[in-house]
C-alpha positions in Angstrom: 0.0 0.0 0.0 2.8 2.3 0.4 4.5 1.5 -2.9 1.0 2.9 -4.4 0.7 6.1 -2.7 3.9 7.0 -3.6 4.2 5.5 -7.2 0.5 8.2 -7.2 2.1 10.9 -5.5 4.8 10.8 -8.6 2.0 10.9 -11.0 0.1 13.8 -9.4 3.6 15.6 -9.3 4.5 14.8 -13.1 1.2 16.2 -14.1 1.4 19.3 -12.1 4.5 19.7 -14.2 3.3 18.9 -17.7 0.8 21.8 -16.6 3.1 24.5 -15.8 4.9 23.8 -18.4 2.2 23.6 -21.4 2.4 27.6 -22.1 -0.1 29.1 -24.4 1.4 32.2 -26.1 -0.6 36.0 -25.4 -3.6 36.7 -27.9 -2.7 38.7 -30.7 -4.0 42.4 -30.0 -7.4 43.6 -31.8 -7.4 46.8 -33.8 -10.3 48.0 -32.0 -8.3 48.0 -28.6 -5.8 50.3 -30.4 -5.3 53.9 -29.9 -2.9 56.6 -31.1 -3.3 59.2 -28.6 -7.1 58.5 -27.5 -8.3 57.9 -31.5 -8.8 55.1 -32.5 -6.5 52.9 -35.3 -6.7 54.0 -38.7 -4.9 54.0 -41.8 -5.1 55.3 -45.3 -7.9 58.1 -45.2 -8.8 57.5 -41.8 -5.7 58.2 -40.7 -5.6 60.0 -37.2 -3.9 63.3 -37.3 -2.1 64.6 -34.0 -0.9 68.0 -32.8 1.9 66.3 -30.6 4.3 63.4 -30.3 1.3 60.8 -29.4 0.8 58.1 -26.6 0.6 54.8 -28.9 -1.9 52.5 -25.9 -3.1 48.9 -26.8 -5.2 46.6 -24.4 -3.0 43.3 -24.1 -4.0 39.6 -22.9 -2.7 36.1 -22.0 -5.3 33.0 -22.8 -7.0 32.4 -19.7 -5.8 28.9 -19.6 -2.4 30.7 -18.4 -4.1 31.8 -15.2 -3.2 29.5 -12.6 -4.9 30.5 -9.0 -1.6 31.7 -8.0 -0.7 33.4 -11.3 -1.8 36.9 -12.4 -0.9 36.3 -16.1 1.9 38.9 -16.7 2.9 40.3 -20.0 4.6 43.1 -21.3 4.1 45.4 -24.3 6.3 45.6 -27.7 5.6 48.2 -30.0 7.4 49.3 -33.4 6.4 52.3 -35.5 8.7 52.8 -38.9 8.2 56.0 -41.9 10.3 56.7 -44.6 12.3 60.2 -44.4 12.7 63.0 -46.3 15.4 60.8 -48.0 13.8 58.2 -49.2 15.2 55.7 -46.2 12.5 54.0 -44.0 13.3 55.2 -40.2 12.1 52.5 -37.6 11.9 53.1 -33.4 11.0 50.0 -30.8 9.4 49.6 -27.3 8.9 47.3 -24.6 6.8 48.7 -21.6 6.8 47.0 -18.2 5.3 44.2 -17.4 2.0 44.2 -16.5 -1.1 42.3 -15.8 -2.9 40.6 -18.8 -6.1 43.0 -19.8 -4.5 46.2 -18.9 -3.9 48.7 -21.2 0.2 49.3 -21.9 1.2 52.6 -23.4 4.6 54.5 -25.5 4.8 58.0 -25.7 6.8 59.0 -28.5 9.9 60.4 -28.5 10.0 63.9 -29.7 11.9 63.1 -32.8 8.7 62.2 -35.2 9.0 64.1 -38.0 5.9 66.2 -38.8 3.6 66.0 -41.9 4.8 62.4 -42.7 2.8 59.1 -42.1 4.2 57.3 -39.3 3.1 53.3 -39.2 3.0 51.5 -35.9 1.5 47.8 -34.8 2.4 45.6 -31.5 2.7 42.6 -29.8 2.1 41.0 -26.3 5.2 39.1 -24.6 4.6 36.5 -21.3 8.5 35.9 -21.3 7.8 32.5 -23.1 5.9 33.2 -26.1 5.2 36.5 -28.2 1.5 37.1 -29.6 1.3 37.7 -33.5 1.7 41.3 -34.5 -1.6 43.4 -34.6 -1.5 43.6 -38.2 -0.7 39.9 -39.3 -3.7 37.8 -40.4 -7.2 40.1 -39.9 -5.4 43.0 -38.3 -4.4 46.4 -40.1 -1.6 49.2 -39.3 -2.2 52.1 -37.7 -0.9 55.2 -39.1 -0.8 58.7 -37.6 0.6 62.3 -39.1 1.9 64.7 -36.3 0.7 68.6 -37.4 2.8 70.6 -36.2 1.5 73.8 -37.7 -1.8 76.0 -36.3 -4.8 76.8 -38.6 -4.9 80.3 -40.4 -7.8 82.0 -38.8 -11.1 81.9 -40.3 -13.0 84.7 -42.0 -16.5 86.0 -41.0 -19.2 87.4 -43.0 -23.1 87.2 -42.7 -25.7 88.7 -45.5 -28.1 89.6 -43.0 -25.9 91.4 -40.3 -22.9 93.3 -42.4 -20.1 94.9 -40.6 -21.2 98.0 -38.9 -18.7 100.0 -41.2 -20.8 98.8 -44.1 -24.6 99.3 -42.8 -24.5 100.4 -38.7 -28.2 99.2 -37.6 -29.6 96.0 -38.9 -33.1 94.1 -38.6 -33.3 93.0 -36.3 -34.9 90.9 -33.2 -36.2 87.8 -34.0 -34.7 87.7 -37.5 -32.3 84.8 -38.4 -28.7 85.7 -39.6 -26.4 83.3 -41.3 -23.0 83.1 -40.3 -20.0 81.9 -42.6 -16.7 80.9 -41.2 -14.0 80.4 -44.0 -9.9 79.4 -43.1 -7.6 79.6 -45.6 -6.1 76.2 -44.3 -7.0 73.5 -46.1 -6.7 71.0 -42.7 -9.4 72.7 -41.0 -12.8 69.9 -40.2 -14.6 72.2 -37.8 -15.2 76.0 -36.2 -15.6 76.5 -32.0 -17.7 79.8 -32.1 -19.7 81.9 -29.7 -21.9 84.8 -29.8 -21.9 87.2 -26.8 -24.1 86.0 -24.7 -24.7 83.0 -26.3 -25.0 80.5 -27.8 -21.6 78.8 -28.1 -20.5 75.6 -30.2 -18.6 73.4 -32.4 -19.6 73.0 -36.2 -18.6 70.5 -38.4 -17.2 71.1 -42.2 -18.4 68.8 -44.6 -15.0 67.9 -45.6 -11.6 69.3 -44.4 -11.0 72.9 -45.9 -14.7 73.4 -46.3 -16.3 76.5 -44.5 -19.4 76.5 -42.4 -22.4 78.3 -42.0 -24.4 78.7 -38.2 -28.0 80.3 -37.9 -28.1 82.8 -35.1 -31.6 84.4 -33.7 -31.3 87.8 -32.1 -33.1 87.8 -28.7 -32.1 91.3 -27.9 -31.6 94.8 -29.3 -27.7 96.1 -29.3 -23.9 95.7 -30.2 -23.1 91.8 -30.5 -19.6 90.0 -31.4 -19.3 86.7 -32.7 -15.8 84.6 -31.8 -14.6 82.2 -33.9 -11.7 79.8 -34.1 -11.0 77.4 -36.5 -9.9 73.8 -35.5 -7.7 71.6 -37.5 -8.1 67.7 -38.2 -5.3 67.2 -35.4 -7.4 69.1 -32.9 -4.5 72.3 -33.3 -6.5 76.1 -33.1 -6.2 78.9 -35.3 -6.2 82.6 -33.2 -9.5 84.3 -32.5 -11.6 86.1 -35.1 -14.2 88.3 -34.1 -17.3 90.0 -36.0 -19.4 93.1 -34.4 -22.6 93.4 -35.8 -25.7 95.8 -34.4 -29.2 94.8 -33.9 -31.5 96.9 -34.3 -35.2 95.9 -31.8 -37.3 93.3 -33.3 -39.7 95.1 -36.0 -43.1 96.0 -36.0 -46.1 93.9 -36.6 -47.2 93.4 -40.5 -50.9 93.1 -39.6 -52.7 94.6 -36.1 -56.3 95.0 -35.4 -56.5 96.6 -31.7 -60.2 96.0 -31.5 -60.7 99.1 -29.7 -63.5 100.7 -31.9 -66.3 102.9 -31.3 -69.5 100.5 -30.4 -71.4 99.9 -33.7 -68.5 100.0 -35.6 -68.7 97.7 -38.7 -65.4 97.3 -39.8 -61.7 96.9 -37.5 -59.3 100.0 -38.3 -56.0 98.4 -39.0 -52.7 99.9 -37.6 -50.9 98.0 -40.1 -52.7 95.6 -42.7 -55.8 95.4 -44.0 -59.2 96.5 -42.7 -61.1 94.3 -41.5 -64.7 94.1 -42.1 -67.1 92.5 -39.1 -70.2 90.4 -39.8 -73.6 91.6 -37.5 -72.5 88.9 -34.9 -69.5 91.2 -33.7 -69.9 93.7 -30.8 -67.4 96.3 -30.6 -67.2 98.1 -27.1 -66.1 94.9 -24.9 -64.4 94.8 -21.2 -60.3 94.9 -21.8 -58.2 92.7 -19.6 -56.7 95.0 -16.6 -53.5 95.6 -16.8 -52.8 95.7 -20.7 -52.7 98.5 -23.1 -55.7 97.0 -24.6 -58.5 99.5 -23.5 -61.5 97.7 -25.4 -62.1 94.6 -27.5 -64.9 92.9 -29.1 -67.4 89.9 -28.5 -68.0 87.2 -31.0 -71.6 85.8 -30.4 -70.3 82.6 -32.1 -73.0 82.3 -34.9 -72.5 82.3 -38.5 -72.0 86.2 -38.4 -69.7 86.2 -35.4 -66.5 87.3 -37.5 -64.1 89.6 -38.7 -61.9 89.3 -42.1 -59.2 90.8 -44.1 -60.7 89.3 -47.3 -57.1 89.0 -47.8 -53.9 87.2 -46.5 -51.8 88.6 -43.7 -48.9 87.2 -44.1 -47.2 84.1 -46.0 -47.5 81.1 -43.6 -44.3 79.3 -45.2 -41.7 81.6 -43.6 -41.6 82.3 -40.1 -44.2 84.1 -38.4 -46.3 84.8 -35.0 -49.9 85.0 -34.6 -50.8 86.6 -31.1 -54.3 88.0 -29.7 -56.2 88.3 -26.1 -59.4 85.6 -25.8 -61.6 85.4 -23.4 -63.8 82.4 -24.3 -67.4 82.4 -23.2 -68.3 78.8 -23.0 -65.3 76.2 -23.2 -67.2 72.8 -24.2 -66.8 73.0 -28.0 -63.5 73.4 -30.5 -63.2 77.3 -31.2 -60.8 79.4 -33.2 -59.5 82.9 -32.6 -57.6 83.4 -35.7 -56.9 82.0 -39.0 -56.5 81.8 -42.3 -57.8 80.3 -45.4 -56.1 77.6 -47.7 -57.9 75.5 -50.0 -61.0 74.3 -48.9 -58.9 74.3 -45.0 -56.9 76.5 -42.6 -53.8 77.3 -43.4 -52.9 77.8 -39.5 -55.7 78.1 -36.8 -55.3 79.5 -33.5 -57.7 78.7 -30.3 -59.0 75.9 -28.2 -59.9 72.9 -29.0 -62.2 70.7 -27.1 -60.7 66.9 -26.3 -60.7 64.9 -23.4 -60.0 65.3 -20.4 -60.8 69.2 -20.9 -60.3 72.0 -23.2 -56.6 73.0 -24.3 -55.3 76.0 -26.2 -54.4 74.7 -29.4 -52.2 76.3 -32.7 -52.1 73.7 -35.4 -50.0 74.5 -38.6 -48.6 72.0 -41.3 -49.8 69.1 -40.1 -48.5 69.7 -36.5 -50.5 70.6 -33.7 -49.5 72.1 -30.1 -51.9 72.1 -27.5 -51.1 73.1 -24.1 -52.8 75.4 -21.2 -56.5 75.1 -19.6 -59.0 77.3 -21.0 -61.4 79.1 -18.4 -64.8 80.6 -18.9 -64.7 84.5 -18.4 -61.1 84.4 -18.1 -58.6 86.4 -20.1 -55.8 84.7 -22.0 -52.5 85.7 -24.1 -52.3 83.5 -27.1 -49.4 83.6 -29.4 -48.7 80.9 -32.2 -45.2 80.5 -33.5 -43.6 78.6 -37.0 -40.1 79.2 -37.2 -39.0 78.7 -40.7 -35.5 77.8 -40.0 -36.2 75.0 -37.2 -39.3 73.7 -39.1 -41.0 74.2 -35.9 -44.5 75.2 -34.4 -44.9 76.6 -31.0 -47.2 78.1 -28.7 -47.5 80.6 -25.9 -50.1 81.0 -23.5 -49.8 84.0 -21.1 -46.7 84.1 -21.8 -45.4 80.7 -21.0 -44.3 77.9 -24.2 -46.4 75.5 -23.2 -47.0 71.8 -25.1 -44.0 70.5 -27.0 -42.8 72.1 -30.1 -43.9 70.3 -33.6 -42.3 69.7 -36.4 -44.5 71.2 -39.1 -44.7 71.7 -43.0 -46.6 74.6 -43.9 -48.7 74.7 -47.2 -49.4 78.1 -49.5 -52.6 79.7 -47.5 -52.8 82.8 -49.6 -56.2 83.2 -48.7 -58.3 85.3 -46.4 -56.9 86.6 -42.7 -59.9 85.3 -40.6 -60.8 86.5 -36.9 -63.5 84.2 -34.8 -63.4 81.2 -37.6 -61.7 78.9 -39.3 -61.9 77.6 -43.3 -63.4 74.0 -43.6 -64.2 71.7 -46.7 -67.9 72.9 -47.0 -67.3 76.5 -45.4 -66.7 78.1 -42.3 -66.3 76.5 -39.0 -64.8 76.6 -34.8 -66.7 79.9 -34.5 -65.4 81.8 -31.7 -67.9 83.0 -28.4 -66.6 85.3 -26.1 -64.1 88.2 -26.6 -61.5 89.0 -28.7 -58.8 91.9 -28.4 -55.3 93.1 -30.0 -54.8 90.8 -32.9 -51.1 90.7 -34.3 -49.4 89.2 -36.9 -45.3 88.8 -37.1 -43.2 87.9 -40.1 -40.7 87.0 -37.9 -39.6 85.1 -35.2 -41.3 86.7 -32.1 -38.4 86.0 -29.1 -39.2 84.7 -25.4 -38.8 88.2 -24.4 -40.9 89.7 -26.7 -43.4 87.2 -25.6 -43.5 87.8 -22.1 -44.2 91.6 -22.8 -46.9 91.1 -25.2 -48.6 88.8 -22.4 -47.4 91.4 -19.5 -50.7 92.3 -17.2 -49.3 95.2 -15.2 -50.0 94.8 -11.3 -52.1 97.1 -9.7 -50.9 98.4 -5.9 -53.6 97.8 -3.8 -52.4 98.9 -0.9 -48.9 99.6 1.0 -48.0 100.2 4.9 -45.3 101.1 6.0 -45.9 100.6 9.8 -44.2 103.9 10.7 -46.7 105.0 13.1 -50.0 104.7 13.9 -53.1 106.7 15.3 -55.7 106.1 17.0 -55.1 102.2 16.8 -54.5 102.3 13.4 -51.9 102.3 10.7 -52.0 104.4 7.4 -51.6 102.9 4.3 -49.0 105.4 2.2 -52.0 106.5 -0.7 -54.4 107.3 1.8 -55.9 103.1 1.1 -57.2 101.6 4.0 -55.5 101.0 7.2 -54.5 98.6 9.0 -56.0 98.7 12.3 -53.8 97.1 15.1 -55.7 94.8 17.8 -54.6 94.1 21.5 -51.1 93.2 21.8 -49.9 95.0 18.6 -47.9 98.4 18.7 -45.3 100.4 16.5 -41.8 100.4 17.4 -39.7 103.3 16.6 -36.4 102.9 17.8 -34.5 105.5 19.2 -33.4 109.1 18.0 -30.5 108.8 20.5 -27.4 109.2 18.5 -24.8 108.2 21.1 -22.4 104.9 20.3 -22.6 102.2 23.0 -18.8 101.4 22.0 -17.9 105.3 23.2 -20.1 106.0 25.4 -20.3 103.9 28.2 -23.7 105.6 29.8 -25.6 105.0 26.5 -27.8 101.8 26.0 -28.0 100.1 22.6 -31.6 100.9 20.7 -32.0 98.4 17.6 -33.7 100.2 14.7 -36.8 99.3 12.7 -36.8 96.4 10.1 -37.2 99.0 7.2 -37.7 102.6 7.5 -38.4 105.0 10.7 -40.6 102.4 12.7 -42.2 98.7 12.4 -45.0 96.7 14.2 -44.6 94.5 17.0 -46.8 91.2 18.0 -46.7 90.0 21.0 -47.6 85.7 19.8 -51.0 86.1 22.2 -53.3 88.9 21.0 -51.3 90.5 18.8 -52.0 91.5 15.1 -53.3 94.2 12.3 -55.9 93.7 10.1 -57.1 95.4 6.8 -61.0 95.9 6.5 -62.2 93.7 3.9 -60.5 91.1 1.4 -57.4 93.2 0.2 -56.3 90.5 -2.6 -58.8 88.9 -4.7 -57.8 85.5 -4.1 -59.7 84.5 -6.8 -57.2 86.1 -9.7 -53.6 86.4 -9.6 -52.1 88.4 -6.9 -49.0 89.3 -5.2 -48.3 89.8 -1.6 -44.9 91.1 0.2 -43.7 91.7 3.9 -40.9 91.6 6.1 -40.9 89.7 9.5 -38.2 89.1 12.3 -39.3 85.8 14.4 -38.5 86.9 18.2 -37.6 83.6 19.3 -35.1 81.4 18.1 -37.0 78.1 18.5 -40.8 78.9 18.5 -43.1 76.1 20.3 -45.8 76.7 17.4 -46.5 77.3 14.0 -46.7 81.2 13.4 -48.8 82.7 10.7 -47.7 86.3 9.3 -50.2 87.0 6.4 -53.8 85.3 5.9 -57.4 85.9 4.4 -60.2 83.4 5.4 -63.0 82.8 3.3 -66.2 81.6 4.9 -64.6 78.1 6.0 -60.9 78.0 5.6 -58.1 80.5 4.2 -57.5 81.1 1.1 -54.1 81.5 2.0 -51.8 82.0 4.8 -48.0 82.0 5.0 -46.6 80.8 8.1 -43.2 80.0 10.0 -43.2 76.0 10.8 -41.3 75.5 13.4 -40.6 71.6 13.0 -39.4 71.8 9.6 -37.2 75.1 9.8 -39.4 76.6 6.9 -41.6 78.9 5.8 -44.8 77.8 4.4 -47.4 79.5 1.6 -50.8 77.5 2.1 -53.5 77.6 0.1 -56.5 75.3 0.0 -57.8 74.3 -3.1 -61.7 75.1 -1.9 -63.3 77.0 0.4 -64.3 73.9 2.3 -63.2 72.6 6.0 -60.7 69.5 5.3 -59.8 70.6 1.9 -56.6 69.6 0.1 -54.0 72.2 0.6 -51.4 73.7 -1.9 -48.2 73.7 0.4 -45.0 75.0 -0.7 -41.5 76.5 1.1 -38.3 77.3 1.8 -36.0 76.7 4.5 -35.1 79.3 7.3 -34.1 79.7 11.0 -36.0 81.3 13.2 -34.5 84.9 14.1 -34.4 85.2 17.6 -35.1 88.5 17.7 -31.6 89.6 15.7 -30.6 90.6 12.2 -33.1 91.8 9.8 -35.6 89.3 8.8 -36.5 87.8 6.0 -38.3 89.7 2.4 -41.0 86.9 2.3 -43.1 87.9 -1.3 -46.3 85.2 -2.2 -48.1 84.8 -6.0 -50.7 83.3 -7.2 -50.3 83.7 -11.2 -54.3 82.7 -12.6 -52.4 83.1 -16.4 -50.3 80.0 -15.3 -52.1 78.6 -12.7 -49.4 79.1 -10.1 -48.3 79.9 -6.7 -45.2 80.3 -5.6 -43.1 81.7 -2.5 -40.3 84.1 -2.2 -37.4 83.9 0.1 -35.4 87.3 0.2 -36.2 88.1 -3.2 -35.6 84.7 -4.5 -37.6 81.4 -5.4 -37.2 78.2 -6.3 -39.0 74.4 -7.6 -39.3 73.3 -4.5 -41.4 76.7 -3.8 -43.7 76.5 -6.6 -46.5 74.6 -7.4 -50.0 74.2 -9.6 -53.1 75.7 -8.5 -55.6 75.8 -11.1 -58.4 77.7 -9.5 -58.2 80.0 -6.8 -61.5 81.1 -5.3 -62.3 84.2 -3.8 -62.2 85.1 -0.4 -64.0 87.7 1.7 -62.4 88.2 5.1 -60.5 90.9 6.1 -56.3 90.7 5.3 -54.4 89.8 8.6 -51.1 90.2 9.4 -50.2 88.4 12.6 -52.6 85.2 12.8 -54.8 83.1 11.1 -58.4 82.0 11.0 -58.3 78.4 13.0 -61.7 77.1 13.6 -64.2 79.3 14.8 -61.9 81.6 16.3 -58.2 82.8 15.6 -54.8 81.2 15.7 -51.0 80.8 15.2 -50.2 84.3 16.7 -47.0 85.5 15.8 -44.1 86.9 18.1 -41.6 89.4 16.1 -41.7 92.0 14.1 -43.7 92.9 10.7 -42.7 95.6 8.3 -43.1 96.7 4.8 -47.0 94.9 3.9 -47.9 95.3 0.0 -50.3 93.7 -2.2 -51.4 93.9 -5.6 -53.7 92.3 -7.9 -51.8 90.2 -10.4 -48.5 88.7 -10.5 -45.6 90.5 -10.1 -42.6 89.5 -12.4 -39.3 87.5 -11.0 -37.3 91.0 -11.3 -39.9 93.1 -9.3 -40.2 91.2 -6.5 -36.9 91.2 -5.8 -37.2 95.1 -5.0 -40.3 94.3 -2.2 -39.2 94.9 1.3 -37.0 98.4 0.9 -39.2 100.7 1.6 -40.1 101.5 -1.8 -42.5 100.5 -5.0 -40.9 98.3 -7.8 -41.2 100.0 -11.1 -43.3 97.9 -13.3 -41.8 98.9 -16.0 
């Protein structure tokens, strides 16, 4: 039995050997784990060009019936480029990295002696220390080539059609109207042009083929001086200098077509500021409400019958190139497709503009070349800014509702619609249909491109300042609002702190005691978190449509025990809003229930703050409910953000009184607040991101 073990053992031991023995040689390396300098392999016309003595990498490997359990399969790297000289005699350089493990990637840098503008060849092995791999090229493989460039681009030219050098025309058209670019090199190396207009945008453009020059699209979105920078970029990734191109732009131009609406009741026909009269059938009431806030002082109402309409007789503008149709509806039943402006193709609209009826619920709709864009929630007796966009150059349809893009942009293929400019109703196969009810006022029509901006303006509805107190002083219990509005009349627990006209300096002085001053201005109101608070008579805000709400408040404590509401107005049940410091989630909070009904599902948004303690100068808290966007959002020290914004799609209107310092809670009152109020103002409608960051100083924004 012994004799057999060991007569076993020598068996075991001979195969072990046979094993370690029986070397398999590396794989041969695979052209697509080649690289010269990050590109990949390529020869011929795909030959890599480089601006620099390049890293030649390749990923190397040893048959995995090499790796033994206490092997790591080792191999080493040998590379070999070779060129011919300017002599006519073939030049060859060689490499072995390191040894490393197998799958790794092994790398040469060049030595700096590679001559430039020449094809240099390369291919490698893998070594194990037994066996070598077959060459990269042999069998399947390929050479790699690569050409060092040692020589920058020649910068480009730049010249444009539409927007010539100020030394040839100074002012040029304008806003919302496309220019065209051309960058041209002299080299004939160069693939591709890294520009950028001031401001924006910036990019890379491709030539077609190397030496080719390029041409970029750029849409004006403001009026002024403007520069373009461009470099040109080689096929070894080498850049030319800057060249730059001043061009001025001139504001975006004037309507082609406009039809204010604003004429005399029992007009007949639509005076034109630019464009075409248009004549009105019997169904059309001129006189009509305006929507507050707008330059539009009067429109007219559609009674949505077969006379309901206004017409050019005649095109406004040719629908193929890029242009903007824009108007103020007010639709007075929402259950049925409608159209506010058209105009006529064969037997069909060419474009239609207005709402279209569809499950779940009505949309505002512009439809144009077989694209359609829906987006926005039409409301009964409530104004809207519609504006319909093709842009020619991006083949695309858009729309704008108050303002706001809304829906996703369509790709669309306009057809010749060279007849009739319609208002009210739209051209069908057997004759007119979509016959607009309601009102209709400032009709426009662009043959350009009419820019974000411009949009937002044309939508604008000016706030109104409804009221603004200072809390300066007060008498007799109450305090004044600055125009003589109502006042705010202070209960039990509320008073007016003035400071101190002491002008000593604590830090000189020793006998004089420190007097903070008001929050903003010469005084500001104090609440005592028990009885104290101010209140407005009557419903300052119409909670109903949009407005805008600002104050400033200084908590007292630095870790209140209980929510603390600074601004609220109660309907008959609930508020109808109320923004509050929460005390467990370090935030402040803009509530607003989505009915007037107890229970109801609230809107809740905010944004993190500490509580004062009685120091520094509070916070600038500003709240908006935007009806044109169906909106509400909360304003930090002049500033907002996602998490402080969400949908509300119909506000209701409330009736109680504004109160600053608590909030209706049941039958009674509740969440009194302790600190210090300042600087209340409210408007109807919705105050723009750049105007409420002015609330809180003491002052009125502009509105301009």
């Amino acid at each position: 039995m012994v004799v057999g073990s060991c007569a076993a053992a020598l068996l075991a031991t001979s195969a072990g050997t046979a094993n370690a023995v029986d070397n398999l040689p590396p794989k041969q390396p695979l052209i697509q784990d080649l690289q010269t300098e990050g590109k990949a392999c390529g020869t011929g016309d795909d030959t890599p060009y480089v601006p620099e003595s390049p890293r030649l990498s390749a990923l190397l490997y040893d048959p995995e019936e090499d790796n033994q359990p206490s092997e790591s399969s080792p191999v080493k790297g040998e590379f070999e480029t070779w060129w011919t000289d300017a002599a006519g005699v073939e030049q060859r350089r060689t490499y072995t990295t390191i040894t490393l493990s197998s799958g790794v990637r092994f790398n040469w840098t060049m030595p700096d002696d590679i001559p430039a503008n020449t094809v240099v060849s390369w291919h490698v092995r893998a070594n194990d220390g037994e066996a070598t791999s077959a060459w990269s090229d042999e069998g399947d493989g390929s050479v790699c080539s690569f050409v060092y460039d040692d020589v920058n681009p020649e910068k480009a030219t730049i010249s444009s059609p539409e927007y010539p050098n100020p030394e040839d025309v100074f002012w040029v058209d304008g806003v919302g109207v496309y220019g065209h670019f051309t960058m041209d090199s002299p080299s004939d190396d160069v693939v591709a042009y890294a520009y950028g207009f001031l401001g924006g945008p910036y990019g890379t453009v491709s030539a077609e083929r190397p030496g080719a020059a390029v041409t970029v699209p750029y849409l004006p979105l403001t009026a002024g001086p403007q520069r373009l920078t461009v470099r040109a970029l080689d096929r070894a990734g080498r850049s030319s200098g800057s060249s730059s191109y001043d061009f001025n732009v001139q504001n975006g131009r004037a309507p082609v077509a406009r039809w204010k609406l604003d004429d005399p009741a029992g007009s007949r026909t639509a005076h034109a500021e630019t464009g075409s009269v248009a004549r009105a059938g019997t169904g059309v009431t001129f006189g009509g409400p305006a929507p507050a806030g707008t330059g539009t002082t009067a429109t007219v109402g559609l009674d949505g019958s077969g006379h309901g309409f206004l017409t050019t007789d005649a095109p406004a503008t040719d629908i193929r190139t890029s242009f903007a149709i824009s108007a103020w509806a007010r639709p007075a039943e929402t259950g049925r497709t409608m159209t506010v402006a058209s105009q006529d193709a064969d037997g069909k609209p060419g474009f239609g503009l207005g709402m279209r009826s569809q499950d779940p619920g009505p949309v505002w709709s512009f439809a144009i070349g077989g694209a359609r864009v829906s987006g926005g929630t039409p409301e009964t007796g409530e104004w809207a800014h519609l504006l319909g966009l093709y842009d020619a150059e991006t083949g695309r349809a858009q729309l704008y509702v108050n303002g706001q893009e809304v829906g996703t942009a369509a790709e669309a293929t306009p057809a010749e619609a060279a007849g009739a400019f319609q208002i009210g109703r739209a051209r069908g196969t057997t004759g007119y249909r979509d016959r607009w009810h309601g009102d209709i006022g400032d009709v426009r029509v662009h043959d350009r491109v009419v820019v974000p901006g411009e949009v937002s303006e044309l939508a604008l509805r000016k706030p109104k300042l409804l009221g603004h107190w200072s809390m300066d002083d007060a008498t007799d219990g109450a305090s004044p609002e600055q125009s003589d509005g109502v006042p705010l009349r202070l209960g039990t627990g509320a008073s007016i702190y003035r400071g101190s006209d002491n002008s000593c300096i604590p830090e000189i002085d020793p006998d004089c005691t420190y007097v903070p001053p008001p929050l903003v201005g010469d005084g500001h109101m104090r609440l005592d978190g028990e009885t104290g608070y101010a209140a407005a008579d009557g419903p300052v805000v119409d909670t109903g449509d949009s407005f805008t709400l600002g104050v400033v408040v200084r908590l007292a404590d630095s870790a209140p025990a209980h929510p603390m509401t600074v601004l609220s107005q109660a309907g008959e049940h609930t508020n109808a809003f109320k923004v509050r410091y929460e005390p467990s989630t370090h935030t402040w909070q803009l509530v607003m229930p989505e009915k007037d009904e107890a229970g109801s599902p609230e809107k809740v948004v905010s944004r993190i703050a500490g509580a004062d303690g009685g120091e520094g100068q509070g916070h600038r808290l500003a709240v908006i409910y935007d009806d044109g966007t169906d909106t509400i959002k909360l304003y930090l020290d002049g500033y907002t953000n996602a998490e402080a914004t969400a949908p509300l799609p119909n506000g209701w209107h409330s009736t109680g009184d504004l109160q600053i310092g608590r909030t209706k809670a049941g039958d009674g009152w509740g969440e009194y607040l302790h600190g210090d109020v300042d600087e209340v103002q409210a408007y109807s409608g919705a105050l723009r991101d750049r105007d409420v960051s002015s609330l809180g100083w003491g002052t009125n924004p502009c509105l301009c």
